[in-house]
C-alpha positions in Angstrom: -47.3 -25.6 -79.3 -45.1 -24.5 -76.1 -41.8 -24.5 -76.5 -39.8 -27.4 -74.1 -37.9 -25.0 -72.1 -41.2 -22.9 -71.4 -43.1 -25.8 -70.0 -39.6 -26.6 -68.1 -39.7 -23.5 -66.8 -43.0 -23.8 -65.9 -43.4 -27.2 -64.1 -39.9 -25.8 -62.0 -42.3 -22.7 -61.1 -45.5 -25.3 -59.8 -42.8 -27.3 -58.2 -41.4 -24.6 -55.7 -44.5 -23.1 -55.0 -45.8 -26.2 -54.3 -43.0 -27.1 -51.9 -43.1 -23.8 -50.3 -46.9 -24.4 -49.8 -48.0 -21.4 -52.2 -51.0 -21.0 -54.0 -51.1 -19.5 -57.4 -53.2 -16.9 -56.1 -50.5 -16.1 -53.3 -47.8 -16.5 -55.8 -50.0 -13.7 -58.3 -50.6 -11.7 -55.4 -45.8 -11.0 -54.6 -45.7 -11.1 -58.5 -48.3 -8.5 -58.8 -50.3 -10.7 -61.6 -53.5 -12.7 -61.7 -53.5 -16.6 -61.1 -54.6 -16.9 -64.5 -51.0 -15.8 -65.6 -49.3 -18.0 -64.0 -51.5 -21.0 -64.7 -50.4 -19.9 -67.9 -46.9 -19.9 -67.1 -47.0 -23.4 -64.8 -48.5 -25.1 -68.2 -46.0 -23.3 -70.4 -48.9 -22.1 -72.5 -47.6 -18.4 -72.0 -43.9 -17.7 -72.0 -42.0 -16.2 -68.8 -40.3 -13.0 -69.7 -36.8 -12.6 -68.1 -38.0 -9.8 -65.7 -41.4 -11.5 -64.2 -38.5 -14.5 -63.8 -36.9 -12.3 -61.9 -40.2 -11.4 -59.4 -41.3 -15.1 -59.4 -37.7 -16.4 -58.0 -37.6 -13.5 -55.6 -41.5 -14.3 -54.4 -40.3 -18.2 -54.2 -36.6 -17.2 -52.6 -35.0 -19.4 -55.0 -32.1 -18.0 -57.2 -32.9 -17.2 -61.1 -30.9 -21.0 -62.5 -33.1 -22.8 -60.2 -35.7 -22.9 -63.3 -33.5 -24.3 -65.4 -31.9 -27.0 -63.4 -33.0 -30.5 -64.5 -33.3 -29.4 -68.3 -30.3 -30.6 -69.9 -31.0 -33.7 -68.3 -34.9 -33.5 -69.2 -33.4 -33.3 -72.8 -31.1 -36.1 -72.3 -34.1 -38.3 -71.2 -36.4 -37.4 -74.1 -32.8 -38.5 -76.6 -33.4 -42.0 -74.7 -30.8 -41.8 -72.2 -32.7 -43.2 -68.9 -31.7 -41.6 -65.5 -33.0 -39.7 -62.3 -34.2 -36.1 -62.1 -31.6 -33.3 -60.6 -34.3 -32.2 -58.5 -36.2 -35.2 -57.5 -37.6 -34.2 -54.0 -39.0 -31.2 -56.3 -41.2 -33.2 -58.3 -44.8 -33.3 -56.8 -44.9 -37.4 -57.4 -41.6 -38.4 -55.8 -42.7 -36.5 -52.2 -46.4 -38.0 -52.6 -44.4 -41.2 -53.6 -42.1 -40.8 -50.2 -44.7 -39.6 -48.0 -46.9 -42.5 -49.0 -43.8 -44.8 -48.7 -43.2 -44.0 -44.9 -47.1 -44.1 -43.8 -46.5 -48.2 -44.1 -45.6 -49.8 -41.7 -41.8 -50.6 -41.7 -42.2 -54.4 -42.4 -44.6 -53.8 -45.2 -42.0 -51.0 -46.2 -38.9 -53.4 -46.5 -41.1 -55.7 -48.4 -42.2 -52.9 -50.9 -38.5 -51.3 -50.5 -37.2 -55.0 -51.9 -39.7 -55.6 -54.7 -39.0 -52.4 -56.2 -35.3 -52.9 -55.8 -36.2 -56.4 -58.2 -38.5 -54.1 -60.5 -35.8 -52.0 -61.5 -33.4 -55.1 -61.9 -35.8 -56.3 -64.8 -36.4 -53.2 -66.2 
């Protein structure tokens, strides 16, 4: 079973190369790896040693603590305490959720915009 920080580290590694609009083979390619490496890394199967860290953040020009942001919080979340990510515009499903959010059209938008607003009231 992977450990919670690996698969931390890992979905923080899909994140930025998905944001920067890498593949894992382009990703592989800087890191001087195969994709199959670091579909093990993304899934947290395979742990991230600290110098292969150090080539991934450098091949996704984000600083080395940029992996680990979000995971006392993540930790906090899976104790019960309910809040919002540190990095939510780096989680795949909040952009598709925003992206998909401004493709209606505004009307339809302040409607949604309010019934989510009374959603999260209840909850």
């Amino acid at each position: 079973m992977p450990h919670p920080v690996d698969v931390h580290v890992g979905k923080r590694v899909r994140h930025r190369r998905w944001l920067v609009g890498m593949t894992q083979q382009q990703l592989a390619e800087r890191v001087g790896i195969k994709f199959q490496q670091i579909q093990k890394y993304e899934t947290g199967a395979n742990r991230v040693s600290a110098s292969r860290l150090w080539d991934i953040a450098d091949a996704l020009d984000v600083q080395i603590s940029f992996f680990f942001e979000g995971l006392e919080q993540e930790t906090d979340q899976k104790n019960g305490a309910d809040s919002v990510p540190n990095d939510l515009m780096g989680d795949k499903e909040a952009l598709d959720l925003v992206r998909s959010y401004y493709a209606i059209p505004e009307n339809q938008r302040r409607r949604l915009f309010e019934l989510a607003r009374v959603l999260s009231d209840v909850a």
